[in-house]
C-alpha positions in Angstrom: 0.0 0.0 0.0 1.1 3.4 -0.8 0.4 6.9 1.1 -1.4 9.6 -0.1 1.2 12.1 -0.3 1.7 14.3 -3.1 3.9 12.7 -5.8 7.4 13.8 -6.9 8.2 13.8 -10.4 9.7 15.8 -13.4 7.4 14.3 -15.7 4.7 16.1 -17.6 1.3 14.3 -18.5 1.1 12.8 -22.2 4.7 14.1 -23.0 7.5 11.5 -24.2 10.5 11.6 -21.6 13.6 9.3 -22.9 15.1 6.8 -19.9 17.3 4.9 -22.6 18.6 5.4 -26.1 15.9 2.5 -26.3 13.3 3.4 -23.7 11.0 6.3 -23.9 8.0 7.1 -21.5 4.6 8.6 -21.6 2.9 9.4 -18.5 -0.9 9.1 -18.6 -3.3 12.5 -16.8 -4.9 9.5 -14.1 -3.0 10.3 -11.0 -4.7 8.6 -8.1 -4.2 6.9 -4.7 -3.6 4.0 -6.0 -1.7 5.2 -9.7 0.5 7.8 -7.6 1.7 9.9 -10.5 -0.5 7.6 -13.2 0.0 5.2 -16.0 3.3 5.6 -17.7 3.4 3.7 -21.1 6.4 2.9 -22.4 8.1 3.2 -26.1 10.4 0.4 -27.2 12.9 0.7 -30.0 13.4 3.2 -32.3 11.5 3.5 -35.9 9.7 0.2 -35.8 7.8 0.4 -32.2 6.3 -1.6 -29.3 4.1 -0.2 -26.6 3.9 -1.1 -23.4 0.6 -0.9 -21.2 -1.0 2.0 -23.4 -3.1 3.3 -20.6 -6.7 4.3 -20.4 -8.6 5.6 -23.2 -8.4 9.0 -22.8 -7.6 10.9 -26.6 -5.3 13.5 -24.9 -2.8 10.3 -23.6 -3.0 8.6 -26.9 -2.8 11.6 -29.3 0.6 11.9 -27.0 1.3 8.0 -27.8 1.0 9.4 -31.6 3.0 12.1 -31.1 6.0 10.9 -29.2 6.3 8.4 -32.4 5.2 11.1 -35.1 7.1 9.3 -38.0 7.9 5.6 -36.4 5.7 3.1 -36.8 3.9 1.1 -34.0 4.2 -2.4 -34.4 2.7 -3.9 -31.4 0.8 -2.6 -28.5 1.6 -5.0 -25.7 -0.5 -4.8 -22.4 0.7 -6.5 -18.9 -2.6 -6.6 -17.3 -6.5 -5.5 -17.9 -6.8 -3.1 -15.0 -8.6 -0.3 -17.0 -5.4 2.0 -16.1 -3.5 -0.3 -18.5 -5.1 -1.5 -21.4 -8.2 0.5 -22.5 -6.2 2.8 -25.0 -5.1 -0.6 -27.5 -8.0 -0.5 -29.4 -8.2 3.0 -30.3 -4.5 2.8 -30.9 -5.2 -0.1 -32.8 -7.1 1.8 -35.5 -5.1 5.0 -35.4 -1.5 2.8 -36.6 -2.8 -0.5 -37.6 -0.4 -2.3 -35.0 -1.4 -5.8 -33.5 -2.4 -6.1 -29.7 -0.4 -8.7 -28.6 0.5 -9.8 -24.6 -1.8 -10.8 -21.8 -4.9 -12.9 -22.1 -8.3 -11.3 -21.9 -10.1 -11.8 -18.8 -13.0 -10.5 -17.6 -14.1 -10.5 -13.9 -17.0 -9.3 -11.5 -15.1 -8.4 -8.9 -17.0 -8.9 -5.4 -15.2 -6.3 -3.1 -13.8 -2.6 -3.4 -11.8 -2.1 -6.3 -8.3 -1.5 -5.4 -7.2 0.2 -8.4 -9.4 0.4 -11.8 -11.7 -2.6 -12.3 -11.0 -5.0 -15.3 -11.4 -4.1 -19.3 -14.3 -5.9 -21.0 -13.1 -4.5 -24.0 -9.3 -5.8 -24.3 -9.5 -8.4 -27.3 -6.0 -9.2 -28.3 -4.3 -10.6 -31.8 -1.8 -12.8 -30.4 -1.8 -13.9 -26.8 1.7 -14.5 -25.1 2.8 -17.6 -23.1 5.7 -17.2 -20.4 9.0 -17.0 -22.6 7.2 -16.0 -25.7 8.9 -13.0 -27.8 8.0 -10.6 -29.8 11.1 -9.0 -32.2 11.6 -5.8 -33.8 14.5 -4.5 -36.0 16.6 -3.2 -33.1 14.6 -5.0 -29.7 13.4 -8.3 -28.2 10.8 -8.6 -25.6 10.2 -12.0 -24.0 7.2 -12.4 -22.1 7.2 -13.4 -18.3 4.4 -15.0 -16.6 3.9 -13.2 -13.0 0.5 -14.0 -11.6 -0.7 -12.9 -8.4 -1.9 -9.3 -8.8 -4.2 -10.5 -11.8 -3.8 -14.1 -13.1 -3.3 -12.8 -16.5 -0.1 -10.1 -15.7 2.7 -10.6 -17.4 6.3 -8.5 -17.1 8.6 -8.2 -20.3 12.3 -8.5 -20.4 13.7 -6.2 -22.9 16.6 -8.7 -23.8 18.9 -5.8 -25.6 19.1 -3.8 -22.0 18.8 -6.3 -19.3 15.4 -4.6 -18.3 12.3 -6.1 -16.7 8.9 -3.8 -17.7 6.8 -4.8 -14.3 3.4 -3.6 -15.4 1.7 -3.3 -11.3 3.5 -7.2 -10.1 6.6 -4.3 -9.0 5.6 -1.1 -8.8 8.5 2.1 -7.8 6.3 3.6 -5.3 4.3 1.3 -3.4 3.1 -2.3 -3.3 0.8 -3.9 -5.3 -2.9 -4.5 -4.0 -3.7 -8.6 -4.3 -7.5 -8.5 -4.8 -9.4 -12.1 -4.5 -11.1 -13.7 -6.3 -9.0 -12.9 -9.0 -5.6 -11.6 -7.2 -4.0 -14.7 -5.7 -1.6 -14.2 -2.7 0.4 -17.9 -3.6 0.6 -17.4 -6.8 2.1 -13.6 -6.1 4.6 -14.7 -3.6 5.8 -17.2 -6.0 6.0 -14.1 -9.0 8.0 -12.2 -6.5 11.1 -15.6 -6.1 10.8 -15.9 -9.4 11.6 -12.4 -10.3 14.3 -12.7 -7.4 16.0 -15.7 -9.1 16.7 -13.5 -12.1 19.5 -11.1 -13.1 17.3 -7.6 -14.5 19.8 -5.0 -13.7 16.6 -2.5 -14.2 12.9 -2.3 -13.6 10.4 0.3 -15.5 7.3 -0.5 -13.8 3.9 1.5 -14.8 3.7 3.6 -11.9 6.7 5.1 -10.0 10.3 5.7 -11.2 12.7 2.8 -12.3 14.1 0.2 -10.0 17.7 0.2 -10.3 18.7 -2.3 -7.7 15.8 -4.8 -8.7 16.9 -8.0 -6.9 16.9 -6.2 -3.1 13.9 -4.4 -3.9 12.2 -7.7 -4.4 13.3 -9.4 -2.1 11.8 -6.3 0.4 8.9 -6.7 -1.1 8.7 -10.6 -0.2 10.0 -10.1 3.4 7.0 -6.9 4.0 4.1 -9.7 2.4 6.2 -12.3 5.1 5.7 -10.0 7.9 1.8 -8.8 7.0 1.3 -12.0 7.5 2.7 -12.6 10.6 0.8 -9.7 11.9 -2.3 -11.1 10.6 -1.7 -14.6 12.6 -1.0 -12.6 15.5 -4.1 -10.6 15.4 -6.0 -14.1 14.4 -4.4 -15.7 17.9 -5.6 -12.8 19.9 -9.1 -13.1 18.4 -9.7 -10.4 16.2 -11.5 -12.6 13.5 -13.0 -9.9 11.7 -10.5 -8.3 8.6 -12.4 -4.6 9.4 -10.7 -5.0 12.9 -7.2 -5.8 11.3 -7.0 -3.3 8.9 -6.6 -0.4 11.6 -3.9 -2.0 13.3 -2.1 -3.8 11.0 -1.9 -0.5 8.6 -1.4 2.7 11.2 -1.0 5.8 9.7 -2.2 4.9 6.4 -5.3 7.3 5.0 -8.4 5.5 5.6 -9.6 5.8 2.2 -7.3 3.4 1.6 -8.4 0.8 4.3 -11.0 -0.9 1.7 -7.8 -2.1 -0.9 -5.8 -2.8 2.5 -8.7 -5.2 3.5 -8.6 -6.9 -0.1 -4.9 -7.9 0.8 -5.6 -9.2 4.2 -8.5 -11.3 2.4 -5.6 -12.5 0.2 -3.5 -13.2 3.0 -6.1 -14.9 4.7 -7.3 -17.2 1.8 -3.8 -18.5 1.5 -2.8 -19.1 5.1 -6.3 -21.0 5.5 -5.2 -22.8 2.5 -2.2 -23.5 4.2 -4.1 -24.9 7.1 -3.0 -21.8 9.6 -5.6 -20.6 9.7 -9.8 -21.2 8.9 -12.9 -19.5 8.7 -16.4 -20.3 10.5 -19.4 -18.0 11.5 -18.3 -14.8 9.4 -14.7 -15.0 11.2 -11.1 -16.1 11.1 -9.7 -18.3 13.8 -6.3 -20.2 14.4 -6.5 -23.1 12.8 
């Protein structure tokens, strides 16, 4: 979970800013709680395009898609995830250049709690869906897909082969961390994401909300160890009897603005649904108990 303090950044909405001689970024006008400065959709390559996570369909972020590659040519528009911050904007950049939506699967969910962040696309309809280890080439880049379930089941990160670098769609995020929402989000499967992530050698994560991660192993590996100790917390709480996940969210997240205690809760569900199927834990009468 993040706070609700105003961002930092040198980054001007719908604007192209260049990380790399290979990497450019665009950041979409959705600043929120939960997208800190918003959407930033990346540029891949140089002439002959990919697109990473195009962002929500809003004409002024994708008229500054266009012109950030005014005389390239969009080849692909590649989405991690269909959180309606991410993917909306393929279609309509679809039939402005032509270029095939290639990347995560399609899934479409009713969601049965708070939403977290934005709720899932109904409209994301890909060319070409990607397995884990999948690529997609250009002229001058490779991008090999990596499955990371556990925020969605469908997310997927891309290692730019030519640079070493991991785009992270929301599995890593530079700012906060992710929100694991049942039924979809999945706390296993996100906890295994994060060691498989940790077991590789990325020397840089561009994820689509917060700055780059240049030290991606240890910043993983933090992020495993604070999931580690949430859940000790919650089987602390659990074996003094709070039972109920409105009681847990005030002391397991002080300080934090209570607008965002409905997202925290959706993690502690998470939690929850994975130590019980762990046998920790288990629920009866509306409540959590020790197992």
């Amino acid at each position: 979970m993040g706070s609700m303090e105003a961002p930092v950044t040198d980054q001007i909405s719908d604007i192209a800013q260049t990380l790399t001689p290979s990497v450019r970024r665009v950041l979409a006008a959705n600043p929120s709680a939960f997208t800190y400065t918003g959407t930033q959709t990346y540029i891949v390559g140089m002439d002959e395009v990919a697109v990473i996570d195009p962002g929500p369909a809003d004409p002024a972020h994708i008229e500054g898609i266009l012109r950030a590659t005014a005389g390239e040519r969009i080849v692909a528009i590649v989405c991690t995830h269909t959180h309606r911050d991410h993917s909306p904007a393929a279609a309509p950049l679809k039939v402005a250049t032509g270029a095939e939506i290639v990347g995560c699967a399609p899934l479409v969910l009713d969601d049965d709690g708070p939403r977290a962040d934005a709720a899932f696309d109904t409209s994301y309809a890909p060319d070409r869906v990607l397995a884990d280890g999948e690529r997609l080439t250009g002229p001058d880049w490779t991008l090999e897909a990596v499955a990371t379930p556990g925020h969605t089941s469908n997310h997927l990160c891309y290692h730019l082969i030519e640079d070493n670098a991991l785009f992270t769609g929301d599995h890593v995020m530079g700012w906060s961390t992710t929100v694991v929402s049942p039924p979809d989000g999945d706390m296993a499967d996100y906890m295994r994401s994060l060691d498989k992530l940790a077991a590789r050698t990325d020397a840089v994560y561009y994820p689509a909300h917060g700055e780059p991660v240049t030290n991606p192993q240890q910043f993983v590996r933090g992020l495993g160890g604070h999931r580690k100790q949430r859940e000790r917390q919650i089987l602390k709480l659990v074996g003094e009897g709070v039972g109920e996940i409105a009681a847990m969210v005030p002391r397991m997240y002080k300080g934090v603005d209570e607008r965002l205690y409905p997202a925290a809760g959706r993690s502690v569900l998470a939690h929850l649904i994975d130590l019980r199927d762990r046998g920790a834990v288990r629920e009866g009468g509306g409540q959590w108990h020790p197992a």
